[in-house]
DSSP file (Angstrom, degrees, kcal/mol; ACC not computed):
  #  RESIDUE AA STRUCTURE BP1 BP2  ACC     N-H-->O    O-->H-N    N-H-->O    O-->H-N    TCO  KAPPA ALPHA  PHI   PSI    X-CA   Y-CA   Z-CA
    1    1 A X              0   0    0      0, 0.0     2,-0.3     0, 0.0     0, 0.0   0.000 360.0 360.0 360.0 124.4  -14.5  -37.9   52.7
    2    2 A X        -     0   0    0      0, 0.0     2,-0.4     0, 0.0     3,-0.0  -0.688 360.0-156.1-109.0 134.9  -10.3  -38.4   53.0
    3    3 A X        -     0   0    0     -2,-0.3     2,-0.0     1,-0.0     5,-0.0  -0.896  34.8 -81.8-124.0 156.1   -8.5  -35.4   55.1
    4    4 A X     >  -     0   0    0     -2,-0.4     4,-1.7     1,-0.2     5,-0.2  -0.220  36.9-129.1 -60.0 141.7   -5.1  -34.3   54.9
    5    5 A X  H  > S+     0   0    0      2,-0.2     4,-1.3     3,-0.2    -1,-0.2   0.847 113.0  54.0 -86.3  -7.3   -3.3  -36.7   56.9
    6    6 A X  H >4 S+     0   0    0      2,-0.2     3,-3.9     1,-0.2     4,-0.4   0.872 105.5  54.9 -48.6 -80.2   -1.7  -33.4   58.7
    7    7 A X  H 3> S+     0   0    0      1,-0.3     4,-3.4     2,-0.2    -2,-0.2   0.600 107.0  47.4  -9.7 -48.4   -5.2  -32.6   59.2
    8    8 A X  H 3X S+     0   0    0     -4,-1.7     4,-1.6     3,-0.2    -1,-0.3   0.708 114.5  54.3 -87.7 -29.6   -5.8  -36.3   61.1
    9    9 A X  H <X S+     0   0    0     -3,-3.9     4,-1.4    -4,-1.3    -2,-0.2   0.989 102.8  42.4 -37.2 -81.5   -2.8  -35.6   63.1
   10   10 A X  H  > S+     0   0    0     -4,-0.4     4,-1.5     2,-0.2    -2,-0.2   0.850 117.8  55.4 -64.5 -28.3   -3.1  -32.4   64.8
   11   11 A X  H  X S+     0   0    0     -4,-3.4     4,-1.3    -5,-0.3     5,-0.3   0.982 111.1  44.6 -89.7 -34.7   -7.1  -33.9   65.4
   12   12 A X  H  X S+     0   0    0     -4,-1.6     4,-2.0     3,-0.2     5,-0.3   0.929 118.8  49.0 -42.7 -27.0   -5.5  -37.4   67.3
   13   13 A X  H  X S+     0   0    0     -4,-1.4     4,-5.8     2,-0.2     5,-0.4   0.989 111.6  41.6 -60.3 -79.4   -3.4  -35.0   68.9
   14   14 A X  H  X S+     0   0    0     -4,-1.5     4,-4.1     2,-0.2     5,-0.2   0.887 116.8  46.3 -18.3 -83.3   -5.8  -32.8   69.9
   15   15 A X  H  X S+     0   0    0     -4,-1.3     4,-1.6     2,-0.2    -1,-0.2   0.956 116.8  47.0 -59.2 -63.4   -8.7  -35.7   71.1
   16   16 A X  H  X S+     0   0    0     -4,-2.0     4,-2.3    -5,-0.3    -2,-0.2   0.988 107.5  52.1 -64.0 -53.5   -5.8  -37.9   73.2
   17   17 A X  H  X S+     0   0    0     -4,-5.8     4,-2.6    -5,-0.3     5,-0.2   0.914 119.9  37.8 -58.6 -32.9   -4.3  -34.8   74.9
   18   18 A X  H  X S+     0   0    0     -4,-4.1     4,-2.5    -5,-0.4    -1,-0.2   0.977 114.1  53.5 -52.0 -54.5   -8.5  -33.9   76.2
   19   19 A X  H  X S+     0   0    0     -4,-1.6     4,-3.1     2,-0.3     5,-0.2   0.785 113.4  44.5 -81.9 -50.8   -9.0  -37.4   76.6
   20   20 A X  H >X S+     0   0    0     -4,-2.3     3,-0.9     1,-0.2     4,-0.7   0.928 120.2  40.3  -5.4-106.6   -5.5  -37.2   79.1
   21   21 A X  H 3< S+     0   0    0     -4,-2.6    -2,-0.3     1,-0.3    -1,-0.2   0.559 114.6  47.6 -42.6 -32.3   -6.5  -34.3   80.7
   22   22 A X  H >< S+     0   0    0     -4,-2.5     3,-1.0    -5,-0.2    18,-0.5   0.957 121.2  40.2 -78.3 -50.6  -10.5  -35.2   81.3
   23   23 A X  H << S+     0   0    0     -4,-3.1    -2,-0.3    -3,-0.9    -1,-0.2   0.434  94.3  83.5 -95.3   5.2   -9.6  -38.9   82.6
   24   24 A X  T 3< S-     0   0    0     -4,-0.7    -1,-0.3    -5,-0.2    -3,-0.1   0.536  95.4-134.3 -86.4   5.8   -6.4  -37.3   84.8
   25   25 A X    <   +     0   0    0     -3,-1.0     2,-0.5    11,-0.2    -2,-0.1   0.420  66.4 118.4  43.7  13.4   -9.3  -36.4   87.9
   26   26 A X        -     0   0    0     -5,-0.2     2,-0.3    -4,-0.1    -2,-0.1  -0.867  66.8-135.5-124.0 121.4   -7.6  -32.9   88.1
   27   27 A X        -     0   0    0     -2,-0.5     2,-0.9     8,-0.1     8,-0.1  -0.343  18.7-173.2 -69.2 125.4   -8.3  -29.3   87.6
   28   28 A X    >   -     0   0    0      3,-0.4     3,-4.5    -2,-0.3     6,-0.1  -0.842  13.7-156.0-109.5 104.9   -5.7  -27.7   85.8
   29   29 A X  T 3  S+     0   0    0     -2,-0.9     3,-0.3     1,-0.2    -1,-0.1   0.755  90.3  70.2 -24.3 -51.6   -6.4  -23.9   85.8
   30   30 A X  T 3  S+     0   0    0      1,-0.3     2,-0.4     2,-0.1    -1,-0.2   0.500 100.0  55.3 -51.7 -30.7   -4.3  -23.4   82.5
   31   31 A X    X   +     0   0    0     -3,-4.5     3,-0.6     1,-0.2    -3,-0.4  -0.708  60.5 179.3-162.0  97.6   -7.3  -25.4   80.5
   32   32 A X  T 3  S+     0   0    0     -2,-0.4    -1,-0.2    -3,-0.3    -3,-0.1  -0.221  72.0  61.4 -43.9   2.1  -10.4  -24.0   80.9
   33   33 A X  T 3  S+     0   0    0     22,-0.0     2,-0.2    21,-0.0    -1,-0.2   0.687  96.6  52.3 -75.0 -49.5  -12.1  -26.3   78.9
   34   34 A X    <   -     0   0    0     -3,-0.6     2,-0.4    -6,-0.1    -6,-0.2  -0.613  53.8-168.9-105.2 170.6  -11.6  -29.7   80.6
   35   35 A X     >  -     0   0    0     -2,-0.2     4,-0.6    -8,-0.1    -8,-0.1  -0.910   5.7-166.2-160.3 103.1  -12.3  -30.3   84.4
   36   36 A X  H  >>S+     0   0    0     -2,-0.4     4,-1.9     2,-0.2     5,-0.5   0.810  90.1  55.9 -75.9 -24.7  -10.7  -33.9   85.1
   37   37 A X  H  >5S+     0   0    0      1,-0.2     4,-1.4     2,-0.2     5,-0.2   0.856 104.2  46.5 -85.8 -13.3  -12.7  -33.7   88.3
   38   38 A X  H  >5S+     0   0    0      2,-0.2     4,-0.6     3,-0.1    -1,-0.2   0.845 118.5  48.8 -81.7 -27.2  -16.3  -33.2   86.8
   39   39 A X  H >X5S+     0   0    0     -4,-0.6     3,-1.8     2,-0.2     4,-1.5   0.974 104.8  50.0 -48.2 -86.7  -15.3  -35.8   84.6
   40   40 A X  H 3X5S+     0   0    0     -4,-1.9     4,-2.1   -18,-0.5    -2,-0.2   0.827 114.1  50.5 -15.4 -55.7  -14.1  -38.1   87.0
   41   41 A X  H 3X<S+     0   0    0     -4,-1.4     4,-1.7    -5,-0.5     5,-0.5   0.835 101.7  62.1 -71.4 -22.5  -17.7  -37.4   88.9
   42   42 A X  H <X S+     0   0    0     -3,-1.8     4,-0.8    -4,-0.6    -2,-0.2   0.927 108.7  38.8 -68.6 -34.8  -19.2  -38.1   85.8
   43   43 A X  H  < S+     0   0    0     -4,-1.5    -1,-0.2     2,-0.2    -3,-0.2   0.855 118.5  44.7 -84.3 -35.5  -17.7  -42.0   85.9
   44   44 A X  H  < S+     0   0    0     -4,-2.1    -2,-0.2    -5,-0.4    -1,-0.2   0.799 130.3  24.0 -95.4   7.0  -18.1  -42.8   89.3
   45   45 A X  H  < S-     0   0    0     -4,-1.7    -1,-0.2     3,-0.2    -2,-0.2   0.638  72.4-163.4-121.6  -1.4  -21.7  -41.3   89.4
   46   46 A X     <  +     0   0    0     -4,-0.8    -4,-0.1    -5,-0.5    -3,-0.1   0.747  69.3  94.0 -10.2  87.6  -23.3  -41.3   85.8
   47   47 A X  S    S+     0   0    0     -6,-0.3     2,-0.2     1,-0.3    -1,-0.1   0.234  87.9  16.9-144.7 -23.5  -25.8  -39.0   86.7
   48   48 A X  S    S+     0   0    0      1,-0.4    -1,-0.3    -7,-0.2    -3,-0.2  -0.961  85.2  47.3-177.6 118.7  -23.9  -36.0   85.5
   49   49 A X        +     0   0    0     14,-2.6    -1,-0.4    -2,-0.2    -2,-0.2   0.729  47.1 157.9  76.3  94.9  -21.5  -34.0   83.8
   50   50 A X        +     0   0    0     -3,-0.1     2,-0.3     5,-0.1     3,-0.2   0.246  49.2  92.7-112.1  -8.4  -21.8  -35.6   80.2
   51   51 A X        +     0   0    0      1,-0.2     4,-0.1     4,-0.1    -3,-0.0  -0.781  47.6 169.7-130.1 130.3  -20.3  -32.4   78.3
   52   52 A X  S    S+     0   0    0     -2,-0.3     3,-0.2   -18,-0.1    -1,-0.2   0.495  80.5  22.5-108.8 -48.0  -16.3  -33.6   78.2
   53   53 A X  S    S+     0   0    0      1,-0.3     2,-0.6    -3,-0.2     3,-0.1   0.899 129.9  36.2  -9.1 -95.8  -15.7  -30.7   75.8
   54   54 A X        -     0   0    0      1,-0.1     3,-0.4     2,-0.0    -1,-0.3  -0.976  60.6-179.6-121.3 108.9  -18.0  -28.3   76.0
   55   55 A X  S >> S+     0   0    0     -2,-0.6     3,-1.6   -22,-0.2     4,-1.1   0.816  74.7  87.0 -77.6 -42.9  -19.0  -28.1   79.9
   56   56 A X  T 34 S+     0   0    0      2,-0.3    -1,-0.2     1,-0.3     5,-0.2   0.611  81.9  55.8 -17.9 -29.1  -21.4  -25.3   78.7
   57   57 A X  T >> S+     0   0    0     -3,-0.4     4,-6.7     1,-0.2     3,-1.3   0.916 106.1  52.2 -65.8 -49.0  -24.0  -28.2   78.0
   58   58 A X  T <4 S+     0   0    0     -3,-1.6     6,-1.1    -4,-0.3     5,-0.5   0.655 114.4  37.9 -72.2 -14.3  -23.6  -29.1   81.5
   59   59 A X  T 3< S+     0   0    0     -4,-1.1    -1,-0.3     3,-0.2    -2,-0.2   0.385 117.0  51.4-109.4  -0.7  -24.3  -25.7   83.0
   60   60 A X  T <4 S+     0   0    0     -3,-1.3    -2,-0.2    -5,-0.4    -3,-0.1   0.764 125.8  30.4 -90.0 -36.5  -27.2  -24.7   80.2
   61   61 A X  S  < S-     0   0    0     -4,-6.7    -2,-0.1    -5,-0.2    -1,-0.1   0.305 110.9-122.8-112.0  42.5  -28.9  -27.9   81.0
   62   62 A X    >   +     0   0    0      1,-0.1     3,-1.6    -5,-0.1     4,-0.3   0.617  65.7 135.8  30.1  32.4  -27.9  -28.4   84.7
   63   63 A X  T 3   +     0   0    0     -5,-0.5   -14,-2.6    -6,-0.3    -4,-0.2   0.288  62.7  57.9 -85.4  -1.5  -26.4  -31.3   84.3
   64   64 A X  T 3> S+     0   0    0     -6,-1.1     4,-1.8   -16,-0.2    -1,-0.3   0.302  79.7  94.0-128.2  23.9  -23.5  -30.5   86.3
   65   65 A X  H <> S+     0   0    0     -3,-1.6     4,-1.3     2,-0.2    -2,-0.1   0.795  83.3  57.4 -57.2 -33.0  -25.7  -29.6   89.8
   66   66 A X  H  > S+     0   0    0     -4,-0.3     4,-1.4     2,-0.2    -1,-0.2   0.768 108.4  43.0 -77.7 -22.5  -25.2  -32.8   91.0
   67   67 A X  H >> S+     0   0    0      2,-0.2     4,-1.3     1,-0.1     3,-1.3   0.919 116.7  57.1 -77.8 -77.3  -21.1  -32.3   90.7
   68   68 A X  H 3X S+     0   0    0     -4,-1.8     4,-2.0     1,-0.3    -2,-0.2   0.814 110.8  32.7   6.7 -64.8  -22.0  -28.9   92.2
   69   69 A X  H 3X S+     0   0    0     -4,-1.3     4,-2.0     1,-0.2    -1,-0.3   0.856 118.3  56.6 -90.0 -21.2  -23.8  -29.9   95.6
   70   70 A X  H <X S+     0   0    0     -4,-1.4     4,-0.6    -3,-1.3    -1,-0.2   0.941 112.7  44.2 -63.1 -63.5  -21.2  -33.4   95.8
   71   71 A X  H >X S+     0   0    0     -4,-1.3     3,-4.2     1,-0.3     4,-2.0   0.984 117.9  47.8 -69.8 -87.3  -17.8  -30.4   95.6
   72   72 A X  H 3X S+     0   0    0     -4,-2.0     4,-2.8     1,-0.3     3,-0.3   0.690 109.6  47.2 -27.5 -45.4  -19.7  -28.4   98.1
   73   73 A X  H 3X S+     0   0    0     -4,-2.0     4,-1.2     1,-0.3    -1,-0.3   0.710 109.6  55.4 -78.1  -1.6  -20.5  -31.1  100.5
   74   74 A X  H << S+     0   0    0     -3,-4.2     4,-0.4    -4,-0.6    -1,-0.3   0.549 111.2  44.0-108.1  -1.9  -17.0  -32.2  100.4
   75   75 A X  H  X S+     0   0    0     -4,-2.0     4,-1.1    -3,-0.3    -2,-0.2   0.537 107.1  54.6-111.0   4.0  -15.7  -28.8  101.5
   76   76 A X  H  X S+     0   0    0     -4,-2.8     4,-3.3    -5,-0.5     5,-0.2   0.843 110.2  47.0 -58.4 -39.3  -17.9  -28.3  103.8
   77   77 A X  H  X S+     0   0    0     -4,-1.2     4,-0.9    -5,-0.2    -3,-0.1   0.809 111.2  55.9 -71.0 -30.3  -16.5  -32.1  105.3
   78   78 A X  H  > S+     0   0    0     -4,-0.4     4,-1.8     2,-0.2    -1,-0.2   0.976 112.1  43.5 -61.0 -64.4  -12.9  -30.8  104.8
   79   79 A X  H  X S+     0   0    0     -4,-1.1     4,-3.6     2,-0.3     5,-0.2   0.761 109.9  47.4   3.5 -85.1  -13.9  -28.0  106.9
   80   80 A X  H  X S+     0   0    0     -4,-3.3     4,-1.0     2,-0.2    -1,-0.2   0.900 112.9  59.3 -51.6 -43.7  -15.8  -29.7  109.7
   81   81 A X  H  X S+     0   0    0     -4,-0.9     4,-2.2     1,-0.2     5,-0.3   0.849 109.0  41.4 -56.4 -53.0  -12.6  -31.9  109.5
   82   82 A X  H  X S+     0   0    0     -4,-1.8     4,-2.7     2,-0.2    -1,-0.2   0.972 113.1  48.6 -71.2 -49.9  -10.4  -28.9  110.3
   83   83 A X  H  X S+     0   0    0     -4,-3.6     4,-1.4     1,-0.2    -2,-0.2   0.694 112.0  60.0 -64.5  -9.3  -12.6  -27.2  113.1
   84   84 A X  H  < S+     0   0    0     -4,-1.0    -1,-0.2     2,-0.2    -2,-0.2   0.956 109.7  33.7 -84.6 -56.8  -12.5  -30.7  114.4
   85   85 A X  H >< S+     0   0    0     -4,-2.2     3,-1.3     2,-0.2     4,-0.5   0.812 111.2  66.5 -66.4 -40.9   -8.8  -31.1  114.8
   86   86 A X  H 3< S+     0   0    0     -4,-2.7     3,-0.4    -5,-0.3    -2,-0.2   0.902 106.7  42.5 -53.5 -41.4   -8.3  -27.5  115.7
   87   87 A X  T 3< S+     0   0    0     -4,-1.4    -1,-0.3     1,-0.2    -2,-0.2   0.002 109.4  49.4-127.4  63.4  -10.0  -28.0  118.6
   88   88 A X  S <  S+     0   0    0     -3,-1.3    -1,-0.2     2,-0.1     2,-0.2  -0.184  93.6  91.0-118.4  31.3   -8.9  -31.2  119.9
   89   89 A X  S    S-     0   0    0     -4,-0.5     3,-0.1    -3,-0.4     4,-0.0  -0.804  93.0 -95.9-119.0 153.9   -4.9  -30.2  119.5
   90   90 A X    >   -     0   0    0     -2,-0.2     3,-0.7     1,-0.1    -1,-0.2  -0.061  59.1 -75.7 -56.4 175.2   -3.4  -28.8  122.3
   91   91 A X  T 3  S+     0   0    0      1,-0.2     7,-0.2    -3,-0.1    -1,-0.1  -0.555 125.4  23.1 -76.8 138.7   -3.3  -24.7  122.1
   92   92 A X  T 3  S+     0   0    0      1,-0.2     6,-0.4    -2,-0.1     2,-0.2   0.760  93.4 171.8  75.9  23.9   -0.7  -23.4  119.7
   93   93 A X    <   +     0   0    0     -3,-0.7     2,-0.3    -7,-0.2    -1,-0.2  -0.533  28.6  77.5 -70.0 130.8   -0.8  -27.0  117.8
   94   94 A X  S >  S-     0   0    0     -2,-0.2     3,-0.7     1,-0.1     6,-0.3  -0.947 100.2 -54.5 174.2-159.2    1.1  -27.3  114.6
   95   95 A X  T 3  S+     0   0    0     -2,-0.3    -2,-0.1     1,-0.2    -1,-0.1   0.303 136.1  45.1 -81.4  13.2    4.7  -27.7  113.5
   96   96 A X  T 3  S+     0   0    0     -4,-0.1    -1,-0.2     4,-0.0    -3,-0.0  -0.146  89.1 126.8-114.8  37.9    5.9  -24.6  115.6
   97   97 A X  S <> S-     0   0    0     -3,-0.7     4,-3.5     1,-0.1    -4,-0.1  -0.230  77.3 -99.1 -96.5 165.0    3.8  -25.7  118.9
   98   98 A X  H  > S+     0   0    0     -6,-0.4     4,-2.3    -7,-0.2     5,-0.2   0.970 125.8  51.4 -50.8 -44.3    5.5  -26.0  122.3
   99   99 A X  H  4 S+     0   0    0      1,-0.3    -1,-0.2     2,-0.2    -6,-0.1   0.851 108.2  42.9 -68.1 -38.1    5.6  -29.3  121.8
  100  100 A X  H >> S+     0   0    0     -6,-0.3     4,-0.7     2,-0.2     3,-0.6   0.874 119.2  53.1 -59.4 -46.4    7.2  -29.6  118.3
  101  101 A X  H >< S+     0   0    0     -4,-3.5     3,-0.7     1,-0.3    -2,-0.2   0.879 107.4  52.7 -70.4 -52.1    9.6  -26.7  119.9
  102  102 A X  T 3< S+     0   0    0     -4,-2.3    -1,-0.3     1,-0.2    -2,-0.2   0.355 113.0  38.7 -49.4 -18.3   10.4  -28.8  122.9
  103  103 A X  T <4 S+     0   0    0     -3,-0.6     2,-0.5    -5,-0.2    -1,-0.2   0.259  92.2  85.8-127.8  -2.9   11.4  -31.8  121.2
  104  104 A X  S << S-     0   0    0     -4,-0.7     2,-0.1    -3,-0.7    -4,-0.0  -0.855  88.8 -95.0-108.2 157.3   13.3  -30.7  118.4
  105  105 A X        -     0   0    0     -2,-0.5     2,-0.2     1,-0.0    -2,-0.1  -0.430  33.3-130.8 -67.0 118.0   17.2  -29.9  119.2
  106  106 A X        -     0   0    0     -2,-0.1     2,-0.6     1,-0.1    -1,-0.0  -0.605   1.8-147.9 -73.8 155.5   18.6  -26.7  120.0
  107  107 A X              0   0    0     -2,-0.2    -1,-0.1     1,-0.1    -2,-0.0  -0.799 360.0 360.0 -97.8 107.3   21.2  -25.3  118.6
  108  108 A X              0   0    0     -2,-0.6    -1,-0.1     0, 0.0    -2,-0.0   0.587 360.0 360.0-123.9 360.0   23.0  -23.1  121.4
């Protein structure tokens, strides 16, 4: 079967820009279809997340749980991470702290 070679354009277009965008590891809001980071779990665990497309597979046939409970424990560890440093900095830690305040030059 021969297609129009527009036709064979707009679909190479089409299939490299996903292919981009699935392998780039980043969610881009804008397109709701691909998820580079459920992809991106999908290579380094292959376990999971098969549906580059259509994620829909992965949620009918729970084949994106494992991406799921992975995202969660890694903002939960971001988290811990934060409460962790919050309270080991002095009180009032950041870039406006006494200390920061103390040490950068006034202007009088």
């Amino acid at each position: 079967m021969r297609s129009h070679l527009f036709t064979y354009f707009v679909w190479q277009t089409v299939m490299q820009t996903e292919s981009i965008l699935a392998h780039s590891g980043y969610n881009l809001p804008f397109v709701p279809i691909v998820d580079g980071r459920e992809h991106a779990f999908h290579h380094s665990h292959i376990q999971a997340n098969y549906g580059s497309w259509f994620l829909i597979f992965d949620k009918l046939f729970g084949t994106d749980q494992p991406f799921k409970l992975w995202l969660k424990k890694k903002e939960l560890k971001a988290q811990k991470q934060s409460e962790i440093e919050h309270k080991t900095s002095p009180t009032g830690s950041g870039p406006f702290s006494e200390q920061a305040a103390s040490a950068s030059p006034h202007i009088e």
